[in-house]
Structures are given as C-alpha cells and as structure tokens.
C-alpha positions as CSV (number, residue, x, y, z in Angstrom):
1,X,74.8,9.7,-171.2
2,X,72.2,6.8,-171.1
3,X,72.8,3.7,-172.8
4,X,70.0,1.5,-173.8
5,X,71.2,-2.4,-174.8
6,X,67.5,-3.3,-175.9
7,X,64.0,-2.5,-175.5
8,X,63.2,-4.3,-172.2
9,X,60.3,-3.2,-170.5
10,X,60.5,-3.7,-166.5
11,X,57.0,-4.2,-165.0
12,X,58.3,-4.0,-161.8
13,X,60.0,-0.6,-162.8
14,X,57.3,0.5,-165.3
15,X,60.2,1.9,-167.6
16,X,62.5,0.6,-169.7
17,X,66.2,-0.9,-168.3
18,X,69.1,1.8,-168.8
19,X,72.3,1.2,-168.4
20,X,73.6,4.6,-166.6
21,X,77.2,5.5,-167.1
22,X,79.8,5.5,-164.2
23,X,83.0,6.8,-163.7
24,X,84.7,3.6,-165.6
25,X,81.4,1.4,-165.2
26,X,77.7,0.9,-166.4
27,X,75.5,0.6,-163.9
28,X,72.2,-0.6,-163.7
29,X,70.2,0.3,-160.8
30,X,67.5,-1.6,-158.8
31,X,65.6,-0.9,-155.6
32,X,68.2,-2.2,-153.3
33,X,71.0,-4.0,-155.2
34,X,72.5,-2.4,-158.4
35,X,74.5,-4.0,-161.3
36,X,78.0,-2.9,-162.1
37,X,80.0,-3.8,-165.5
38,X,83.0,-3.0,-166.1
39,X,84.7,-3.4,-169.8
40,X,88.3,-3.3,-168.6
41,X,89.6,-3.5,-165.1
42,X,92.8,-2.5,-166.1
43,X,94.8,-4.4,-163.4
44,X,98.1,-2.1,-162.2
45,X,100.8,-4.6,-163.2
46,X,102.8,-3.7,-159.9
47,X,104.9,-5.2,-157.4
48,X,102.7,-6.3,-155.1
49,X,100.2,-7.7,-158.1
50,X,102.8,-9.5,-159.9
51,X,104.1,-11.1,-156.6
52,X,100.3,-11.6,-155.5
53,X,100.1,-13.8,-158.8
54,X,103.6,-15.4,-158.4
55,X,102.0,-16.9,-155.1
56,X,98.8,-18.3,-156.4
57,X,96.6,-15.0,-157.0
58,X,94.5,-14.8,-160.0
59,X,94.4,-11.0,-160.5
60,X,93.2,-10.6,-164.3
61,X,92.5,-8.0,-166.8
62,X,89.2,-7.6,-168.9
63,X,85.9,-7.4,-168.5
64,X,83.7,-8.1,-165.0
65,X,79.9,-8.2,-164.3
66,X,79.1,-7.4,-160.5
67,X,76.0,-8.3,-158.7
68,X,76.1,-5.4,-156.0
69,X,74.3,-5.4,-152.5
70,X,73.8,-5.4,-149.3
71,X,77.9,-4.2,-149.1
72,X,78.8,-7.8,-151.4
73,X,79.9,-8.2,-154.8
74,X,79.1,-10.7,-156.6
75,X,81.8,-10.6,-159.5
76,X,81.9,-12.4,-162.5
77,X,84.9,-12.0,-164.9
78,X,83.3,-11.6,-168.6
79,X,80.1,-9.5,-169.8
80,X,76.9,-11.0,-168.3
81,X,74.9,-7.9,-168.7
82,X,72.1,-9.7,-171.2
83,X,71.5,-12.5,-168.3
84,X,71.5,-9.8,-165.6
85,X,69.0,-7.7,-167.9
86,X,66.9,-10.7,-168.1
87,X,66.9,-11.4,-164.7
88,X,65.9,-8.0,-163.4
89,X,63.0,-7.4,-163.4
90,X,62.5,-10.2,-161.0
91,X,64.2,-8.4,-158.4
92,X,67.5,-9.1,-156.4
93,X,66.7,-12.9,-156.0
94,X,66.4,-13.6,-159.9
95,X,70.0,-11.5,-160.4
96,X,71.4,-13.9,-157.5
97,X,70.2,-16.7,-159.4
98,X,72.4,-15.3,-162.8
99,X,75.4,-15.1,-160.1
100,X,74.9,-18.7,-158.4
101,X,74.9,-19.9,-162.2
102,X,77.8,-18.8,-163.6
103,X,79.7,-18.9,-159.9
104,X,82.1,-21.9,-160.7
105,X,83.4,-21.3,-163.5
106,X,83.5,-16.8,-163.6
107,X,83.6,-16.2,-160.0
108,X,86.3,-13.2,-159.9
109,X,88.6,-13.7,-156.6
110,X,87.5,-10.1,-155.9
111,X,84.3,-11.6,-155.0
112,X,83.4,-10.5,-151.3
C-alpha cells in the first residue's frame, strides 16, 4: 500500500512524493538517498539497554525521521516527514539541510 501525505508534485521526479510502506517504516525514495520514518522504534527494554542507559545512553522509544545515504543515517527522534517532503525535490543536499537544522536539538545517538 502507498500512502500519499499531500499533493506534492516533484519536478525533479515528474510525479507526485509517495510514501512507500516498509516492513515497520515509510520510506520515501530518491535517486541516491532515501528517507526512512519510523512511528515507534519500540526499544527492547533488556539488560544490556537498561544498563546502556544507566551509564549515560539515551536509547528512547517513539518516533524517528532518518536521512539515509551513502551507508549514514541521519536520525532525528520525532516526525519530520513534512520538512523532508519539502526538501526533496531539491535533492539529497536540500534533505541534508532539514538534518543539519534540526541536528542539535533531535539528533538520535543512533546517528552514524
């Protein structure tokens, strides 16, 4: 199943952005970079996780945006799929821009 958030038309694509469902994900593809969000990471509360946290990790439920290329990702915990949309049809370099904005203050620590 396709899901279409709005009527955006990519010039670059000549068709209109879909969302294109994953596994657990929506994905949105590009050229050579693709777009990942995820509505609930759904963190295994383990061992190893809970200790990870005890010593000053940051693993988190919820929601995550990923910029995706190039073998990086560019993680952002929340739901920036209406920047990223925006930003896509400039290519890779206007989604790194959506990343580099939002960096300090959503950057996940799965970031690679």
């Amino acid at each position: 199943m396709t899901v279409i958030r709005k009527d955006i038309l990519s010039y670059r694509y000549m068709k209109k952005i879909q969302w294109e469902n994953g596994s657990n994900n929506l994905i949105l593809k590009g050229e050579d970079f693709y777009i990942s969000y995820n509505p609930q990471t759904g963190i295994d509360h383990t061992f190893f996780t809970d200790l990870g946290n005890m010593m000053g990790g940051d693993l988190k439920d919820g929601e995550e945006t990923a910029l995706c290329y190039d073998g990086r990702f560019d993680i952002l915990e929340g739901d920036f799929r209406e920047e990223y949309e925006e930003a896509f049809p400039g290519g890779l370099e206007a989604c790194k821009r959506v990343f580099k904005k939002h960096e300090e203050s959503n950057r996940s620590n799965w970031t690679t």
